[in-house]
C-alpha positions as CSV (number, residue, x, y, z in Angstrom):
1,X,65.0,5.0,20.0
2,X,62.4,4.4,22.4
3,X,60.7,0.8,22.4
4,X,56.9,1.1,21.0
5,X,54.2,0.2,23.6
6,X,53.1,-3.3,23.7
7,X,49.5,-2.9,24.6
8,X,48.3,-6.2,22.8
9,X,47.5,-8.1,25.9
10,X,44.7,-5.1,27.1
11,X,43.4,-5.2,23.5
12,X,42.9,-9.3,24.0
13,X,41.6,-8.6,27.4
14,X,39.1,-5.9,26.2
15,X,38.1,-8.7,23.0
16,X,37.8,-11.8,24.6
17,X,35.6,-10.0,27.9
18,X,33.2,-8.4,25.0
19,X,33.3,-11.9,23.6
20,X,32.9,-13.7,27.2
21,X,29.6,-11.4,27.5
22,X,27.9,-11.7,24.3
23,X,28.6,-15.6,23.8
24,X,26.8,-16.9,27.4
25,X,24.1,-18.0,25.5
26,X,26.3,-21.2,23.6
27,X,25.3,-22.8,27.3
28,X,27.7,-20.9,29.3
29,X,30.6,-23.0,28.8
30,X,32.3,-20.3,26.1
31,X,31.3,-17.4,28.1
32,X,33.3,-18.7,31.0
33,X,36.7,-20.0,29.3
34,X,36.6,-16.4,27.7
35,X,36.1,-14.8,30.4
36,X,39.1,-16.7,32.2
37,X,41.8,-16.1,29.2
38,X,39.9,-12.1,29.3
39,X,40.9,-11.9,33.2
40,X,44.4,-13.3,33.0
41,X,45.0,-10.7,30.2
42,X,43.3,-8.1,32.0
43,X,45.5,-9.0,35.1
44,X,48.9,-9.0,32.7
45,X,47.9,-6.1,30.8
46,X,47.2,-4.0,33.6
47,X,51.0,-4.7,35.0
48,X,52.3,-4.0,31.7
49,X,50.5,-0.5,31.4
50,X,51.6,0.2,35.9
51,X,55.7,-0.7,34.6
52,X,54.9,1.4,31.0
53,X,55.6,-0.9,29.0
54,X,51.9,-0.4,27.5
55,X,49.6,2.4,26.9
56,X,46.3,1.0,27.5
57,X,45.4,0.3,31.2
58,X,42.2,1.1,30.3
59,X,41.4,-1.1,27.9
60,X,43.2,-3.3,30.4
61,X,41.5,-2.5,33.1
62,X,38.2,-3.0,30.9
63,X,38.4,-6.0,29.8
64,X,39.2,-7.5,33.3
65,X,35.9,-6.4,34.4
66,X,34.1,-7.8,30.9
67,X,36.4,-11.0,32.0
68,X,34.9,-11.1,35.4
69,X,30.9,-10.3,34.1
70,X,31.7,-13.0,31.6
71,X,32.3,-15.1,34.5
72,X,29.4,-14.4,36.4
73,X,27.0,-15.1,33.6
74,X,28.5,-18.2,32.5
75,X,28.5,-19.8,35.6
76,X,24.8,-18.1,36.2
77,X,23.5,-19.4,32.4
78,X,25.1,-22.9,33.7
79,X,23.4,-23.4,36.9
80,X,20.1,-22.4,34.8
81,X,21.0,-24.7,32.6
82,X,21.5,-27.8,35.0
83,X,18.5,-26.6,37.2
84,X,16.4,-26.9,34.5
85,X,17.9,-30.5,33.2
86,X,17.5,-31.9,36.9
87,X,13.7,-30.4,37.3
88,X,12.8,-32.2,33.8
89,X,14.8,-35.2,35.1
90,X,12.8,-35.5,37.8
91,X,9.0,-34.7,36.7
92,X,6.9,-37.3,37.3
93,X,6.4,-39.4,34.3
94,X,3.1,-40.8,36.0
95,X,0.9,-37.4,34.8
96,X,1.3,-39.2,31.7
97,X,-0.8,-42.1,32.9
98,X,-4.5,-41.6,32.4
99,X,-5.8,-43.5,35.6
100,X,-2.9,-42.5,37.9
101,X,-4.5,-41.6,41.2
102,X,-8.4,-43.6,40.4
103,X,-7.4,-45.9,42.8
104,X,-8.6,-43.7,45.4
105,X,-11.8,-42.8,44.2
106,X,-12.6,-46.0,42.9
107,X,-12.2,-47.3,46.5
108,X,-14.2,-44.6,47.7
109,X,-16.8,-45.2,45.8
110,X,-17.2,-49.0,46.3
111,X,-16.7,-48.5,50.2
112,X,-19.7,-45.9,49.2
113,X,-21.6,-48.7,47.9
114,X,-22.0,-51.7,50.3
């Protein structure tokens, strides 16, 4: 009798590369461990369904490329993410003083005077 196909590590791939897309959002960080574990299942998967011991290379093959997407926008939704942090970081908290710059004209205007 004839072993049955193991195709569960395609199916995980597939899963976690939908899940590695949809969850960039929870600051990028889940999007790219899932879209790691999606790849290296992809990857096994893929060799499984090449020696036939699986059925699925495309689901395989599918969730790979979710994996690798999943990737992309994680890392992509991190850099936002610190870009943003670093240009908050590093707005002048001056704008919040109300005579920030009036040394200028006040000069100006007592040079104007004499």
């Amino acid at each position: 009798m004839p072993m049955a196909p193991q195709n569960g590590m395609g199916t995980a791939a597939m899963v976690l590369g939908i899940l590695s897309i949809c969850l960039f959002c929870l600051y990028g960080v889940v999007s790219l461990v899932l879209g790691i574990l999606a790849v290296v299942f992809g990857v096994k998967g893929r060799r499984r369904a090449e020696r036939g011991e699986a059925t699925n290379h495309g689901q395989a093959q599918a969730g790979l490329i979710m994996g690798v997407i999943g990737i992309i926008v994680g890392v992509a939704m991190i850099v936002l993410l610190l870009v943003i942090g670093i240009s908050a970081f590093n707005e002048d908290s001056s704008n919040s003083d109300p005579y920030y710059g009036s040394a200028h004209s006040l000069s100006a205007t007592v040079a104007s005077e004499r």
